[in-house]
N, C-alpha and C positions, 0 to 999 in steps of 0.2 A: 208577163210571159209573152212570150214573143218566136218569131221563127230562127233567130241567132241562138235561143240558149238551149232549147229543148234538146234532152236529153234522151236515150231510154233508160227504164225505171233497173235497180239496181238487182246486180248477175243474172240481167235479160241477154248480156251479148258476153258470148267468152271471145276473147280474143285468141287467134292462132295462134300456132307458135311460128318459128321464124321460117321461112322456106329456105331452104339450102343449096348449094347445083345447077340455078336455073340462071346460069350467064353474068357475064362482068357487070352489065348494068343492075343487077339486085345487088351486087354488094356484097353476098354471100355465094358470088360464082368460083371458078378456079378450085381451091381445095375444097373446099365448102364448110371451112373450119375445123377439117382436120388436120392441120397442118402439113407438114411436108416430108414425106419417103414416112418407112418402119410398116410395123405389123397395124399397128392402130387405124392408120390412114387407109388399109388395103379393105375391099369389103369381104364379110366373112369370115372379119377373125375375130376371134374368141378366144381367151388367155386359159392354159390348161390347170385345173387345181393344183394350188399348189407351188406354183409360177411366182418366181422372187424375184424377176427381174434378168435372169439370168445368172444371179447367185446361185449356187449350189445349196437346191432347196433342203431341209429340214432333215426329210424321210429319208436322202442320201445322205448328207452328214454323221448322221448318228449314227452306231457302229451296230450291226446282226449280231444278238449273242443269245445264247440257251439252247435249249433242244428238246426238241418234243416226241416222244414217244409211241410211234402209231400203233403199236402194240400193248400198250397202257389200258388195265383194267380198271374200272372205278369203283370202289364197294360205297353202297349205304350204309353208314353205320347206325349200330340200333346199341345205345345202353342197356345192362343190365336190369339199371332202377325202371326203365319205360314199361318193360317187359312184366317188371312186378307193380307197379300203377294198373297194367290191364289187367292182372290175376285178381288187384283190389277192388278194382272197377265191375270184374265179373264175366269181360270179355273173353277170357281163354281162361281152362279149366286145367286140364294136363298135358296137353298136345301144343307144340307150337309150330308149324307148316308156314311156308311163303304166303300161299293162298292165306292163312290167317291175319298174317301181316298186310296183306295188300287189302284186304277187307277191311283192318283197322285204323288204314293208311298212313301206315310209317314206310310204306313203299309204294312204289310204282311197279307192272307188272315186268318191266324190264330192266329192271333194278337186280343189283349182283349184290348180298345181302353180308354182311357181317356185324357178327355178334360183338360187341365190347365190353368191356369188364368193369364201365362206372357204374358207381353205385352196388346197393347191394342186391340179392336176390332170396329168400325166404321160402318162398313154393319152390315143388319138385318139379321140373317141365322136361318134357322131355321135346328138344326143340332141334328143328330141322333147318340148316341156313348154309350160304355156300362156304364160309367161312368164320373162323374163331380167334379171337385173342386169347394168348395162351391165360393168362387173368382170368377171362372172361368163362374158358371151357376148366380151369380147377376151383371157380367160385359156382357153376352149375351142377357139376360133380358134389361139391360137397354140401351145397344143397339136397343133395337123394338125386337127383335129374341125369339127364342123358345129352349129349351135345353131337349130334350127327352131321357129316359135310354132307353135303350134295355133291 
């Protein structure tokens, strides 16, 4: 060992990276490896999402179609068999109320509620809901029950 070979001990020195800008005699003066003219070379730019080059990106291509309804109600729906699962279960006796269903939570408290007609029904209920499938309100009835809108 000698003062020709020493070294320092190893990832004691990170090496920089290249300086860029700083004059023709660095080597990396002039454009500073950005090459020459366009958006790339200017400082400040930032390519927007999306950006194909100038192709006519994706999101314009592709053709708008459907339509959406801003006046579109959305119901929850609730089977009939669910309804008779809680009367087995012990949860509801003869009354069936929003309030009862949000307590059992087959809803949310701002939930638009309709009744459907799967499955079957066995208990008399007499059940309160903003809506009814016609199934669903002559298979309640002919259980003994009542089917009232809101």
């Amino acid at each position: 060992m000698n003062l020709s070979n020493l070294t320092p001990a190893e990832g004691a020195v990170n090496k920089a990276g290249k300086i860029v800008g700083r004059g023709q005699g660095s080597g990396k003066g002039g454009t500073a490896t950005r090459g020459h003219k366009g958006a790339k070379s200017r400082s400040g730019y930032s390519k927007k999402i999306g950006f194909e080059g100038g192709q006519m990106p994706l999101q314009r291509r592709v053709p708008k179609f459907g339509f959406t309804n801003i006046n579109r109600k959305e119901y929850q729906g609730i089977n009939l068999d669910k309804l008779q699962g809680l009367v087995e279960k012990g949860a509801i006796k003869d009354v069936v109320t929003f309030e009862t269903l949000v307590e059992n939570r087959l809803v949310r408290k701002n939930d638009l509620v309709k009744i459907l007609g799967g499955g079957e029904l066995q208990a008399s209920l007499k059940i309160s809901a903003h809506k009814f499938t016609a199934s669903a309100k002559q298979a309640i009835e002919a259980a003994g029950g009542e089917a009232i809108s809101l």
